[in-house]
N, C-alpha and C positions, 0 to 999 in steps of 0.2 A: 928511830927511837919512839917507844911510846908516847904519847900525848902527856904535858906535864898539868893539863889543866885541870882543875879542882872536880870532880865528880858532883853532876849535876844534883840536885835533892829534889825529891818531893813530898806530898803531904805525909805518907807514910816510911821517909828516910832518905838517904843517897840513892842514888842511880846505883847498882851491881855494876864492875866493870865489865862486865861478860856484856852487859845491853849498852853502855858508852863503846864497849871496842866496836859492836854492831854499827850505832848510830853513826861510829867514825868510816864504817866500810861501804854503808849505805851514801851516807855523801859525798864520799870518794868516788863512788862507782856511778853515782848521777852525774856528778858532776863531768864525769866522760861523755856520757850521756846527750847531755847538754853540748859540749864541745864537738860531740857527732853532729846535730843539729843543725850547729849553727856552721859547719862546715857545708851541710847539704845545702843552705838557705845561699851557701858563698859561690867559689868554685865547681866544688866537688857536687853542685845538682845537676851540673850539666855531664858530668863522666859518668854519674848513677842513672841517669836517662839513658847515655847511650847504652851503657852495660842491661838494662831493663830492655830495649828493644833488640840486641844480641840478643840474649835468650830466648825471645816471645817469637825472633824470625827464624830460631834454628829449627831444623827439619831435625835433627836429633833431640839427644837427652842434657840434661845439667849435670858436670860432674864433678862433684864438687871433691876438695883433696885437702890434706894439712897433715901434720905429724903433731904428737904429745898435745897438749892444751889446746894449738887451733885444729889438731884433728876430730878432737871430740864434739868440737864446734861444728866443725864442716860438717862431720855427719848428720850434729843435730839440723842444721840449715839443707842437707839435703832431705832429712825427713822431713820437712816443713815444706818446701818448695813439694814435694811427691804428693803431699796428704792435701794443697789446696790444687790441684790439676795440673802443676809443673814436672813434667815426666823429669826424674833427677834420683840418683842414687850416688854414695861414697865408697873413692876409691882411696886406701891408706898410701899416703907418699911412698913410703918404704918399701912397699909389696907392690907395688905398681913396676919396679924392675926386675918383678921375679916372678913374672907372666899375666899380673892384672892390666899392663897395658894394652893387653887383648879384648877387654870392657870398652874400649872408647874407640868410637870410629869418625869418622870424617864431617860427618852430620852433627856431630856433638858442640857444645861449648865446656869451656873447663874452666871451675872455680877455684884458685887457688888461694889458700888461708896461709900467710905468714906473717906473724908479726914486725919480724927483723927484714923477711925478705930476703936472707942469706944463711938457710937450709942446705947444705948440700945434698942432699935425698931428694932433693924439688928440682933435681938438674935434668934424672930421666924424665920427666914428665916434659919441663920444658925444652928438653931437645925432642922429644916424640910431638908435641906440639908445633915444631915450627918444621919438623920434617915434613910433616901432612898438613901441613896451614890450618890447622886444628885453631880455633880463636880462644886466646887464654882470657879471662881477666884475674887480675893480681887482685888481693885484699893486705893491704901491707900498714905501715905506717911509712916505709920508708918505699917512696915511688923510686930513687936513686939506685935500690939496689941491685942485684942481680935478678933478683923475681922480676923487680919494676918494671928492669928496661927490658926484659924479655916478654911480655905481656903487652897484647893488644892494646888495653885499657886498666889503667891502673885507679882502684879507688884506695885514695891514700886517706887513711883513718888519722887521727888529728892523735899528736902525742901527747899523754894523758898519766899521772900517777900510778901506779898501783895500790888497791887498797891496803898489800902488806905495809907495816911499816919500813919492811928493808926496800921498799920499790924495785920487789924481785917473783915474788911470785905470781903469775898471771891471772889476773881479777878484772880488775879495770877493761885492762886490753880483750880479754874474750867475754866479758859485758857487751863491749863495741861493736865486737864481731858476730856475735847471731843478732845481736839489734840489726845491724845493717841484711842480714840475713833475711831476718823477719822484715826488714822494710823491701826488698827486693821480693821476697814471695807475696805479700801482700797487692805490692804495685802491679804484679803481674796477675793475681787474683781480679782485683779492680777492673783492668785493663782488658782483661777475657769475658767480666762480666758472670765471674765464675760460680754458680748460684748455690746454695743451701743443698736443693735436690742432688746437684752434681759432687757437692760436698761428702752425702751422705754413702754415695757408692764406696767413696774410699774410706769408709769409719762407720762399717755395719758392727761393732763388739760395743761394748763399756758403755756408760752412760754417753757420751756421744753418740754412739748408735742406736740406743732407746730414744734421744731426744732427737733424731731424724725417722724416725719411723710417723706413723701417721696416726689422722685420728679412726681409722677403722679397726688399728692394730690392738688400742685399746677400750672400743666402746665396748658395752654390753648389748647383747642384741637378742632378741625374741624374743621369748618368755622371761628372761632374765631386767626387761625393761620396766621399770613400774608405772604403769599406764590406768587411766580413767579417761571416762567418756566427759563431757559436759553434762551433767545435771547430778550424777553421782553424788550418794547423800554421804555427807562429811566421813560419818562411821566404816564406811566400806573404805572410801580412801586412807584411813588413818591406816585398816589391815593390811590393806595393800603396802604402803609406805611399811610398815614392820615386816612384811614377809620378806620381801627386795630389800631389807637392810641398807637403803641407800642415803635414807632420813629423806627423801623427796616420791612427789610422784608427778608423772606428767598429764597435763591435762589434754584432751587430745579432741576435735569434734569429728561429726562423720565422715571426713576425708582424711582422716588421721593426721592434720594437722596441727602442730604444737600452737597451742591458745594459752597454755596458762599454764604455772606447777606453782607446787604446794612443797614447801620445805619445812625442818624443824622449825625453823625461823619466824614463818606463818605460824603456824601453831602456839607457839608460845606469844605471841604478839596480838592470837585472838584467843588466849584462853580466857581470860574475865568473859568471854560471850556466854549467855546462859544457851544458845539455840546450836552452838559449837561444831555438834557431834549430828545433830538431824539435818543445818542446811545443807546446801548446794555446795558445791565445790566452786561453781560459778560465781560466789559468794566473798570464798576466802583466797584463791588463789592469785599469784600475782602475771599480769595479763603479760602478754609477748615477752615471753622468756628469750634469754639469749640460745642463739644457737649457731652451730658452726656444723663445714661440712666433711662427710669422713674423709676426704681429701686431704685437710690443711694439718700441715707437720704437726710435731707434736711441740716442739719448741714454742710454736704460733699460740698451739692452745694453753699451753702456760701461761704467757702472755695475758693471754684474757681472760682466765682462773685468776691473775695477779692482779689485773686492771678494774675488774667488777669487783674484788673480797667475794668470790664465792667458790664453792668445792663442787659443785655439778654443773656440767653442759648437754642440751637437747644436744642429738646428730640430728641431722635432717636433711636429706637427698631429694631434691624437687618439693621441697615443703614438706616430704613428707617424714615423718619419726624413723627413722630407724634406728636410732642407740643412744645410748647416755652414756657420758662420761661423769667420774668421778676423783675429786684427789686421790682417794685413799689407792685407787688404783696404781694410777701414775707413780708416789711414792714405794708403794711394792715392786713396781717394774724398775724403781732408780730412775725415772723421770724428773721427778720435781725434787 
């Protein structure tokens, strides 16, 4: 039944009960959460290690399975495990007796999602499993059941509400179940040492794949960099800065190494100067700019666009200039 308590207020009125039934689903579903937690902290860390070392030592793939609510789960946990270096794809309970058990072979492990653990559709699976000593693990709540005892390793999920109020529609429980997903790909991430770069092979599209791409992908380079010498008299630098439209200019001496640039920032911080536009650049500009190499991801270079408050970075390759980066860039490409 609905909650009878009184609808919270604030300064501008009651709580909507559309945002109380939320707050009521949100703590419901943490609160699972929590009870997964403190399960792995119990018993249950010792079966998720073994189950994490199963996978990490199969010469095959993960293949994770479930029907209705933990099917969609399993899927989503097999694309979670694939996308961080865990070879792993979903095979549907029910189709898996009408020629999908031809996807899993002997080298495999197999994830199966039941909640009750007493699916009948999850019977060809686990009799093709124990045919071929194929190594199951259960995700059940109930270790008892027929999933359980037929499963190598059973991780038994700790029983938990559902967020409906009939304690019937499935919330809670597949909360629990890609959490423990997500905690199983992650351990195995960790445990591989599975790095950003190896990251980026499997998530070249979307902004993921802009923000593993590098810093060469987006500097500016050649004519396109706004550069001066050391001595250059302020006025020529101002042009330069307006041509390149970057609001900066690099200051650069005779081995093209980055000594100093010259931002809107500078400018306006030395306009009361009366000699402004005739000195040196050597004058106004601010000395050892930062700089990064076309190398370093592009995630990285957000990083330290975020960590200095500024919108341009020197590139520089043996000390020497070659490109500049800019925010405005990065937000065009869906970077930042």
């Amino acid at each position: 039944m609905p909650s009878s308590k009184p609808l919270m207020t604030s300064s501008s009125g009651p709580t909507p009960a559309s945002v109380e039934s939320a707050l009521r689903t949100l703590e419901t579903e943490s609160g699972g959460i929590n009870a997964l937690a403190a399960a792995l902290r119990g018993p249950l860390g010792e079966t998720f290690a073994k189950a994490v070392d199963l996978i990490r030592n199969a010469k095959g793939r993960v293949i994770v399975t479930g029907l209705g609510k933990s099917g969609h789960m399993a899927r989503k946990i097999a694309a979670t495990l694939a996308s961080t270096g865990t070879p792993a794809f979903f095979v549907h309970t029910a189709e898996a007796a009408h020629g999908d058990l031809g996807m899993i072979t002997t080298d495999d492990v197999i994830m199966a999602l039941s909640w009750s653990g007493e699916q009948p559709e999850m019977k060809t699976l686990v009799n093709y499993s124990a045919r071929f000593a194929i190594p199951m693990i259960a995700v059940t709540s109930n270790a008892a059941s027929s999933l359980g005892q037929a499963a190598d390793l059973v991780i038994e999920l700790p029983k938990a509400r559902e967020a409906c109020p009939h304690n019937l529609a499935p919330t809670t429980s597949t909360m629990m179940q890609v959490a423990i997903g997500d905690a199983i790909a992650i351990a195995l991430l960790e445990g591989r040492g599975f790095t950003a770069l190896e990251f980026a092979h499997f998530h070249p599209g979307g902004k993921l794949g802009a923000m593993l791409k590098f810093v060469r992908d987006y500097m500016r380079t050649g004519a396109e960099i706004p550069v001066k010498p050391l001595g250059t008299k302020m006025s020529d630098a101002v042009v330069e800065m307006s041509a390149k439209g970057l609001g900066c200019v690099c200051i650069v001496n005779e081995a093209n190494e980055a000594v100093g640039i010259i931002t809107d920032g500078d400018l306006r911080r030395h306009m009361r100067r009366p000699d402004l536009l005739t000195a040196t650049v050597d004058a106004i500009m601010t000395r050892q700019p930062k700089s990064v190499p076309p190398s370093m991801l592009a995630t990285e270079m957000i990083e330290v666009l975020n960590a200095r408050k500024i919108t341009t970075l020197v590139v520089t390759d043996a000390d020497k200039v070659v490109g500049i980066v800019h925010l405005h860039d990065l937000l065009r490409a869906g970077v930042a």
